[in-house]
N, C-alpha and C positions, 0 to 999 in steps of 0.2 A: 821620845816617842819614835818609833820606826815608821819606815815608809807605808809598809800595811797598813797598820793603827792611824795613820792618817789618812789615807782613802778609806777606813771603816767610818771615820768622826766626819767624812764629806758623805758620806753615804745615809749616818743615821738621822746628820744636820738636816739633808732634805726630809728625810722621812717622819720628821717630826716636825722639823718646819718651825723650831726655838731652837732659844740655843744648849747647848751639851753642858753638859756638867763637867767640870773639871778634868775629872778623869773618865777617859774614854777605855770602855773593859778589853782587854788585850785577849786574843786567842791563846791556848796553851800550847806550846813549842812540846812537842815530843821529842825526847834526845834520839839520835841516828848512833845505832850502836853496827860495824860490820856480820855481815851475817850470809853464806852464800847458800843458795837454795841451788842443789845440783839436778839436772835431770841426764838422760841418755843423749839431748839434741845440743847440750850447753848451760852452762852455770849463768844463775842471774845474781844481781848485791840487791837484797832486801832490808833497809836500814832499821826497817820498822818491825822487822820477825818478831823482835823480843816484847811487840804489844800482846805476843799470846803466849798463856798462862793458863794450862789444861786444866789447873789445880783453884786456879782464879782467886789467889790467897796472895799473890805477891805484892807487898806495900807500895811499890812503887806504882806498878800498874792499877791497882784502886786507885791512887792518888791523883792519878794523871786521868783517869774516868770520871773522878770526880770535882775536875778543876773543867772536866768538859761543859760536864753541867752546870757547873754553877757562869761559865763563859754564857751557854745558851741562854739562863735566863736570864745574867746582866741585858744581854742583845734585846733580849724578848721581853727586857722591865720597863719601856714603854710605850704595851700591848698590855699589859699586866690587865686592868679592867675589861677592855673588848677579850681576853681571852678567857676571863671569868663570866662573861657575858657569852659568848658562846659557848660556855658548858652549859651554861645554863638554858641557852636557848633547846640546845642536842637533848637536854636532859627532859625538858619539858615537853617533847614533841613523844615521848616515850609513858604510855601507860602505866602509870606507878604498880595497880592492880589488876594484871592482866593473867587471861588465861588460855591455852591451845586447847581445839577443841579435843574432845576425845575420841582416841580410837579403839577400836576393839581388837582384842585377842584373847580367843577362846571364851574362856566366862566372865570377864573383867572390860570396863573400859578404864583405859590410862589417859591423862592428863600431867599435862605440867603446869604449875602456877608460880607467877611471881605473887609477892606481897608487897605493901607499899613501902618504901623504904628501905628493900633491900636488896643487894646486887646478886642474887642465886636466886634458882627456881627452887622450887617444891616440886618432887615425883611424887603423884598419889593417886589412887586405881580405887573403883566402888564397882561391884557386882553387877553386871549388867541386867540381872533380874530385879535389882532395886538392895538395898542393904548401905552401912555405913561406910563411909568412905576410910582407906587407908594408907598411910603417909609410908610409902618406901624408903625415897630417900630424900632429906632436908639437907639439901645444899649448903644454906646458909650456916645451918650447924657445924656441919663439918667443915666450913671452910675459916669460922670462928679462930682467931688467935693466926692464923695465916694470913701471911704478903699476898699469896696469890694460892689459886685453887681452880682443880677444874674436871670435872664429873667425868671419868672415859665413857667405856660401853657398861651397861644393865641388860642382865636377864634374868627371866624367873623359870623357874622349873617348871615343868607340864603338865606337873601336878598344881602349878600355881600356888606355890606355898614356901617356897625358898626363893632368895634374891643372892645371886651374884651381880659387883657391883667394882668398879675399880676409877680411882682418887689419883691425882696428881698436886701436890703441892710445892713445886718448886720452881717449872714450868719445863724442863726437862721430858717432860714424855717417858718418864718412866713411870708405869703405874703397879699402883697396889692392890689386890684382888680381895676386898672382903664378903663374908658369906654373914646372912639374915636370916631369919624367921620370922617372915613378914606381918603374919597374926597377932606373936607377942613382943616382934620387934627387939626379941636378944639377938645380936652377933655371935657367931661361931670364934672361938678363939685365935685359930690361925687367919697369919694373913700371907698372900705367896706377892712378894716383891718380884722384881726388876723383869716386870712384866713391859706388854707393849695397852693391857688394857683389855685386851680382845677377851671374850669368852666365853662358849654356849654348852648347855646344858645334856646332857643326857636323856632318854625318857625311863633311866630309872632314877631318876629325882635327887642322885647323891653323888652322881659321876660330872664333872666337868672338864673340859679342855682348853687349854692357854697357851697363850704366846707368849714366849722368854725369848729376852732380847741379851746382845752381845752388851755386858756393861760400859765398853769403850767404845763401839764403832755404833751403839744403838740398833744393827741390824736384828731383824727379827731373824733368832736363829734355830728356834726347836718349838713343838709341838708338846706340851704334858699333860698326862689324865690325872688330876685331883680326886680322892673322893674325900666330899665334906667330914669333918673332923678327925680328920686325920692327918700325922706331921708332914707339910711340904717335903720335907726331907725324904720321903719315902714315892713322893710323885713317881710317876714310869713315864720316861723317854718315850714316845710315839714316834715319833720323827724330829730327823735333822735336816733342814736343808742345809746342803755343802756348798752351793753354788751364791756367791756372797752380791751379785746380781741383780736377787731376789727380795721380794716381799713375801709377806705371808701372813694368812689370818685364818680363825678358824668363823664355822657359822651351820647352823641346821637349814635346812631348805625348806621350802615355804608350808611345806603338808606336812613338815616337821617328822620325815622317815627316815631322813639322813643327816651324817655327822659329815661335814666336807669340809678339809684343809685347802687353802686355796694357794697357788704363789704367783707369782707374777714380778715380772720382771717389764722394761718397757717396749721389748717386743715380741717377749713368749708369755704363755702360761699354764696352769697343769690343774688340775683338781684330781683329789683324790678324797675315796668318800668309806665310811659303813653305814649299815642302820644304826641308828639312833637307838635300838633298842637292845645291842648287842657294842657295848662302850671296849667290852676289849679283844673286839675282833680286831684284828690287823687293816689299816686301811688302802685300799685299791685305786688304781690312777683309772679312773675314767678315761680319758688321752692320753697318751705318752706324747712330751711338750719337743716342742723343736723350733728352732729361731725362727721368727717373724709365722709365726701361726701363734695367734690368741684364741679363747674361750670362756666361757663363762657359763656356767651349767646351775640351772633349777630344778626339781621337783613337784609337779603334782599332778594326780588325776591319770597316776600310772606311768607317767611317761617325764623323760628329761628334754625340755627348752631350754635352748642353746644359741647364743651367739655368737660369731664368730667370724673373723676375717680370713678364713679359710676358702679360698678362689672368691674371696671377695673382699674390695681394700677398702669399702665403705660400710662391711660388716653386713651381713645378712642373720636370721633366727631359722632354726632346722628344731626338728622333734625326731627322739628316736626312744625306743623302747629300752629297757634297764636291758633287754642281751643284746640288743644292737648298739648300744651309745658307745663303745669302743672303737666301730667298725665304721669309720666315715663314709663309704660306700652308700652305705645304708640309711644315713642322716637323709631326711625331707624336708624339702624346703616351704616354711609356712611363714616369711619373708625372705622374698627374692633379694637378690643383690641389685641397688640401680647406682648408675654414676654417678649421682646429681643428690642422689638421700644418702646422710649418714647413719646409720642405726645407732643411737646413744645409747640407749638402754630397752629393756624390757621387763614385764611385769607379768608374770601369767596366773591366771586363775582359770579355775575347773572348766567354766564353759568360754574364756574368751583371755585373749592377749592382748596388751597396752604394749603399744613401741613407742617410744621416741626416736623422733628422727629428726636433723638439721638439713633443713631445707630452704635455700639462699641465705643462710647464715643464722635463721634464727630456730630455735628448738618448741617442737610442736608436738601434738601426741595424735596417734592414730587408733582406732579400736575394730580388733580383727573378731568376726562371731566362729565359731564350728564350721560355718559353710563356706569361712575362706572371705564373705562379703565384711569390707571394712568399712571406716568414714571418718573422716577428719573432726577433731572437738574444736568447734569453731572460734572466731577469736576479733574484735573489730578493730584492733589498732596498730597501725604500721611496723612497730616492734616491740616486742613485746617476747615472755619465757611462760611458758608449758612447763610445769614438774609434776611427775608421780611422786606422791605424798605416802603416809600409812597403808598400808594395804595389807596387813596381815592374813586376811582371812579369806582360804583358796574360793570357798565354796560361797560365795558373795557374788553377786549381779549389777555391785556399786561399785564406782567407780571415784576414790578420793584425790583429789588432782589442785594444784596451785599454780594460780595466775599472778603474772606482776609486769608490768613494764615502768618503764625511767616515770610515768609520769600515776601511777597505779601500786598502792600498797599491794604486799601480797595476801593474796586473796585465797580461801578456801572454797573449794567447789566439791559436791555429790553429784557426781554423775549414774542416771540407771542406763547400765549397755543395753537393755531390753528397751524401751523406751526413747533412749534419748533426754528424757527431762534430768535437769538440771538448777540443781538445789543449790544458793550460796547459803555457806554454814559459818564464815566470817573474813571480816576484811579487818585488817591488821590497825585497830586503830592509831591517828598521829594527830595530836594535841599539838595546842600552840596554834590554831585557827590556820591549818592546813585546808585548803582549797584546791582540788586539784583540777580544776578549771582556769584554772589561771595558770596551768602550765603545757607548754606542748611539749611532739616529742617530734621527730625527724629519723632517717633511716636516708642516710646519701652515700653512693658509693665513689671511692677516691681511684683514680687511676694512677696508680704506681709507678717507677722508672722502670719495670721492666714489664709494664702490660696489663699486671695482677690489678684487679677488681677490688680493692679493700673495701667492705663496710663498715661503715661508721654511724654509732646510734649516739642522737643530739636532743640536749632536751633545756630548755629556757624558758622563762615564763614572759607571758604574750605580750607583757608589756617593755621587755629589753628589744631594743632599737637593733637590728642586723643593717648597721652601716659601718659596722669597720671599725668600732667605737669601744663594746665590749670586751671586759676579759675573759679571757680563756683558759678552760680546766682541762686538758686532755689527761685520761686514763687511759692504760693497757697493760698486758700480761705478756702473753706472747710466746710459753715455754710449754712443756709436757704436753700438749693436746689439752689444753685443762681451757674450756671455751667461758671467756667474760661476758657473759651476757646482758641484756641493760634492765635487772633488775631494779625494782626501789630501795630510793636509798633515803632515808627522811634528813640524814646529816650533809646531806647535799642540798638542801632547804634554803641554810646558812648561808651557802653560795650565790643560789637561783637569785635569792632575796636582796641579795647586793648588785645583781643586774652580772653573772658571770652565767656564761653557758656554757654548758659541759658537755665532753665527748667521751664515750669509749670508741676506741679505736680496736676492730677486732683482726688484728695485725696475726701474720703469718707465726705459726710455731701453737697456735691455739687448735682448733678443731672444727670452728666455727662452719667455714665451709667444706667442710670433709678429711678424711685421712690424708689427702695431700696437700691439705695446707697446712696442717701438722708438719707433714717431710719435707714441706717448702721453708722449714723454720727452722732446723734440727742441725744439727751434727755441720757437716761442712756447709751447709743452707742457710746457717744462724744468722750472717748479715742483713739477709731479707726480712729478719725481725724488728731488725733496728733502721733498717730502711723505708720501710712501711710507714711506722711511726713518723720519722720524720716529713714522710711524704704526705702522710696527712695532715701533720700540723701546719707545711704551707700549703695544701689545698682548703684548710679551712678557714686560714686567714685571706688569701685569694677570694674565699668565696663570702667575706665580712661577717664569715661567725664570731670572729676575733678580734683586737688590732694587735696589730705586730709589736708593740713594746708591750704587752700585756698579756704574755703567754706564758702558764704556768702547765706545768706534768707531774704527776703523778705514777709509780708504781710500788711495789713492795715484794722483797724476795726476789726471784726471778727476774719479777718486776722491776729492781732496784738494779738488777744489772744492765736491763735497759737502760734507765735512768743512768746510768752512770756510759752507759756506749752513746747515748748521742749527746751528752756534756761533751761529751770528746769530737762527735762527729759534727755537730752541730751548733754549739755552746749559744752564737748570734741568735737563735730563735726563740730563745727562753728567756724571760724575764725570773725565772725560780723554777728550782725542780725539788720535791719531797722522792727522797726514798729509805722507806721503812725494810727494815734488816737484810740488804743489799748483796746480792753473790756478786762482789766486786772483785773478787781476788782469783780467778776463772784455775788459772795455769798450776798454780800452788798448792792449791785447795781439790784441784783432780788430781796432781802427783801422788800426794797422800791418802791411804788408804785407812790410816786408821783416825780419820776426821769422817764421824756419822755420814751418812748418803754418798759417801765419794763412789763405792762399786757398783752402788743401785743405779747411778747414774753414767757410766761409760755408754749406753749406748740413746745420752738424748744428747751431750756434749763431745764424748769422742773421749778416746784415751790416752791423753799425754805423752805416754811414753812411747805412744808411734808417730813419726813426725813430723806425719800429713795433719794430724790432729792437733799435734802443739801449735805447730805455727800458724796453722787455723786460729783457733782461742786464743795464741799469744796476739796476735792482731787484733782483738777485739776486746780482752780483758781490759776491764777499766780500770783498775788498780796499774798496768804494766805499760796502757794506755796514755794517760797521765801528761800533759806536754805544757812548755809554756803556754798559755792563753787568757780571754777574759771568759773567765768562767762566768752562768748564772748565780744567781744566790742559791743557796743549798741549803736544806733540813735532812740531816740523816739520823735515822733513830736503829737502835738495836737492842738487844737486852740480854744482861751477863750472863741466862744460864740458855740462852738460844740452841736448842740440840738439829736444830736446820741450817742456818746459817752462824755460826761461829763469831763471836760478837768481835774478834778480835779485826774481821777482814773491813767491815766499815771505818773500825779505831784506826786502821794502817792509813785507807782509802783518807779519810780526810785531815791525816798528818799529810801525807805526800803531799795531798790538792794543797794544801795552804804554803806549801814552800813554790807552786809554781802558776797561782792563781793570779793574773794581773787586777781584776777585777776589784774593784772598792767593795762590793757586794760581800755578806758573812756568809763562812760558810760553818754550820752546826751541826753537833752533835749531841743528840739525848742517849742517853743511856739508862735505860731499865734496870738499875740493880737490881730488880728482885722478881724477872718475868724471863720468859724466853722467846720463842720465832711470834709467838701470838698477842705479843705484848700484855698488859696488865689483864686481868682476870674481872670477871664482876658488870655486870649490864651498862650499869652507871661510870664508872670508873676506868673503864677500857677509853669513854668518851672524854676522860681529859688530853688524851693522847689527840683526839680529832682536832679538839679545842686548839692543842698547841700548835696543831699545822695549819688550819684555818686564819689563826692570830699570825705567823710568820710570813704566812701570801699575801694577808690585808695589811699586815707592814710593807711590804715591800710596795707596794701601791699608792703610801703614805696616808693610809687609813689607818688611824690609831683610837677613834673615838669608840669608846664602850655604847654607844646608843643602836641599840638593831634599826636596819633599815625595813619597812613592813611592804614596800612597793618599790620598783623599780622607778617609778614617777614620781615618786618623792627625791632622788638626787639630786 
């Protein structure tokens, strides 16, 4: 038995608190084969390169993935009961028979239904004037005889009588574009592959447009007009975007008059548009795009509503008429720009406009009438999310909108903009004797090492003791402007339940408080992401949300490379860190261009190949990062056909950790054979994935018993 293997059997000995069985299960050694990774700034030795395998066929690399897992659960075979106990608790807290409400568009209202039993919804639409109800599309069916499955985008034609509709079965993100007749419910025989999923309709009922992606680099790279039953093969080229940068999707606008291609990039963007009723006219840029000017362009009631950070970094909304929308001169301002509001989004309908805005960090909605006079939709708890829901229909005076905070299912709300009254149309049921009186929430701000104000939303139930006693869950994101909000989360229940209070931490690189705490996060700024974090996790055991030996984190993606930068910066503060399919591998993974997302993203991490930006990243990269020390205990998950993060970069990441990890603490890996960035597919079944992290933190705690705890005062 090696040195490791014996600080694992002193590790699992407490943790169980009997004695071991004989054999104590050994982590798998990955063989170091030379391999030099060159850039413009100097060559690095990356022993581990040969873990990736484009083709993911090579025997040796399944073998060694699969000796991962099976390492995981020997670790996690005396959890085995509490971690079937916790599917079950996740499972049951989930409405077997549940249905969203309906919305309308045009002459139909749509619903999605689960059944009891099964992990996919039901798409099914009934006449709004009354008539039988009919089944678009049955998830469950098609995802029948598949590992994993997962619905992209649906549209129906304007005539309401055809469905496009596009499938994913691998987890790959490459979808399939099939066409319906939704009355007799035949398919059309053609199907158009190696789509990105995207695709709307025409208003001559037979024309459609999609996005074909690069088959290697995943990028979205052309624009096609379909017309149903007719051979893909004969598709017409609309557009290409050249600039590799980019994103791109197609979509009609809301009065349904126009076709608009959109692209966007993560500091420009461009739309270009036809009518809708004219599929093979040529289509026109609304804008001509230019670095660091964004937009975003709607339709209706005559005129185009626009957003845009154009002399405005927190984004303001302008109107301009279909011959002025080219000519920015002429844009009017029907929300001003202020320092302190972010404009998130916007909604418009014939007689009124919905913004969201983040305002001290959290996202709220405001309703503007014709005469410019607005008002806040009001809200009574310290934090809490505002979302614009369904709104299909321009020429409506309702307003559909969802509420949620950490301690509040989400919620469906009617609002009439005339009026004011305010209709609840349903709240998200949670089974398993869910009380949400028994839980609070907090909103405390963290003063950072350089001044910055973090907020941080907290939420515990009323009976955990804030003396320094409890464990701690910190959550964060922290990358793309993408803001974590403190939604509800019911598989956080499992936690609350066991006396742990949880945090998000709305850490720099999010959006949370404005476009500059986004660029307070970004490019050569990215340290202030992982500084944050760490600043909160000792301001909140300083302030006895926590105790200091019982501090677990969380991230995922993005997230995971956090997770993996303050292992390194921090390692002493963590009792356990989860990160699900991890950008560990920073340096490597931007040199390469033909690894999915690498040029879409030169301007949120910088580009390697200039040297202000290498040695930036190479100083932060957790994979390159790496150094003697005592690591936390570790849960890393990722999954073979991951087209976001590349499953190979966590398999490197926790060969490397384990040659230089002092720490007795395991460090794991799952791997998803048969899922990608999203993990497993299926309502129920995504939650064994929770289970297994859940069961890994309450080991490490030396909680192995299968019995759920129902109060915090039962300990």
């Amino acid at each position: 038995m090696n040195i490791r293997s014996l600080r694992l059997a002193a590790t699992l000995a407490v943790a169980h608190a009997a004695p071991l069985m004989a054999q104590t299960p050994l982590p798998p050694v990955a063989a170091q084969k030379p391999h030099v990774v060159t850039s413009p700034h100097g060559d690095r030795q990356d022993p581990y390169y040969w873990l990736r395998d484009d083709t993911r066929t090579s025997p040796e690399l399944l073998e060694h993935l699969k000796a991962e897992n099976a390492y995981t659960e020997a670790v996690l075979a005396p959890v085995k009961g509490l971690r079937e106990q916790l599917f079950e608790e996740l499972k049951g807290r989930i409405k077997p028979d549940d249905e969203a409400p309906p919305w309308r568009m045009r002459d139909y209202l749509y619903s999605t239904r689960f059944l009891a039993g099964k992990d996919y919804a039901v798409n099914v639409r009934r006449p709004a004037a009354g008539g039988a109800e009919q089944v678009m599309v049955d998830q469950n069916a098609l995802a029948a005889g598949h590992s994993y499955f997962s619905l992209g985008q649906w549209d129906v034609s304007l005539d309401n009588a055809r469905l496009a509709y596009s499938t994913d079965t691998v987890g790959r993100r490459q979808y399939v574009i099939e066409f319906k007749d939704i009355a007799t419910g035949k398919l059309y025989p053609e199907k158009l592959t190696g789509t990105s999923g995207n695709v709307a309709w025409a208003a001559d009922n037979k024309t459609v447009f999609y996005v074909e992606i690069d088959p290697k680099t995943l990028l979205t790279k052309r624009v096609k007009r379909h017309v149903v039953g007719t051979d893909p093969a004969t598709d017409v080229l609309v557009y290409e975007e050249p600039d590799e940068s980019f994103y791109m999707g197609v979509s009609r606008t809301k009065d349904e008059a126009f076709l608009c291609i959109g692209v966007s990039s993560t500091v420009s963007s461009e739309t270009r548009c036809i009518p809708a009723a004219s599929p093979a006219d040529p289509f026109k840029v609304l804008v001509a795009r230019e670095r660091d000017f964004e937009y975003d362009a709607d339709h209706v009631a005559g005129r185009w509503v626009i957003r845009t950070n154009w002399q405005a970094k927190n984004f303001r909304v302008v109107q301009a008429t279909e011959a002025a929308v080219g000519d920015r001169a002429q844009w009017q301002d029907v929300v001003p720009h202020r320092a302190d509001v972010f404009v998130s989004a916007v909604e418009p309908f014939d007689s009124y406009l919905v913004v969201g805005e983040r305002r001290d960090g959290l996202q709220r909605l405001r309703i503007l009438d014709q005469a410019g006079q607005s008002r806040d939709v009001a809200s009574e708890e310290a934090a809490y999310v505002m979302g614009i829901g369904v709104n299909r229909e321009a020429g409506t005076t309702t307003l559909r909108y969802s509420y949620t905070s950490l301690t509040t299912p989400s919620t469906i709300y009617d609002l009439d903009m005339v009026t004011g009254a305010r209709t609840l149309v349903k709240e998200t049921p949670v089974l398993g004797g869910f009380d949400k009186t028994k839980y609070a929430t907090e909103r405390i701000w963290v003063t950072a090492r350089d001044g910055a104000r973090v907020p941080v939303s907290i939420v515990y139930r009323t009976d955990t003791k804030r003396d320094g006693t409890a464990p701690l869950y910190q959550f964060a994101y922290g990358s793309y402007g993408i803001s974590t909000d403190p939604s509800f989360n019911s598989a956080w229940v499992s936690l609350l339940d066991r006396g742990f209070v949880m945090a998000i931490a709305h850490i720099r690189g999010g959006q949370e408080m404005g476009r500059a705490w986004y660029e307070d996060g970004k490019l050569l700024k990215k340290m202030n992401t992982f500084a944050d974090f760490v600043d909160v996790t000792k301001a909140l055991v300083a302030l006895k949300y926590g105790a200091a030996d019982k501090v677990f984190a969380m991230g995922g993606s993005a997230g995971g490379l956090l997770m993996g930068a303050i292992a390194n910066l921090a390692p002493e503060l963590y009792r356990g860190l989860v990160s699900h399919v991890p950008f560990v591998d920073v340096v490597t993974t931007m040199l390469d261009e033909s690894i999915p997302l690498t040029t879409n993203e030169f301007d949120e991490w910088g580009n390697p190949k200039q040297k202000p930006y290498y040695d930036y990243m190479l100083a932060y990269s957790p994979y390159d990062q790496l150094h003697k020390a005592s690591y936390p205990a570790m849960l890393v998950t990722t999954g073979l056909w991951d087209s976001q993060v590349q499953y190979w970069e966590p398999a490197k990441y926790v060969a490397r950790l384990r040659t230089l990890d002092s720490s007795p603490s395991p460090v794991l890996l799952r791997v998803n054979m048969e899922a990608g960035h999203g993990g497993r597919s299926g309502r129920f079944t995504r939650l064994e994935q929770v289970a297994l992290e859940y069961a890994f933190i309450l080991q490490q705690l030396g909680k192995t018993s299968a019995a759920a705890t129902s109060s915090a005062s039962a300990r």
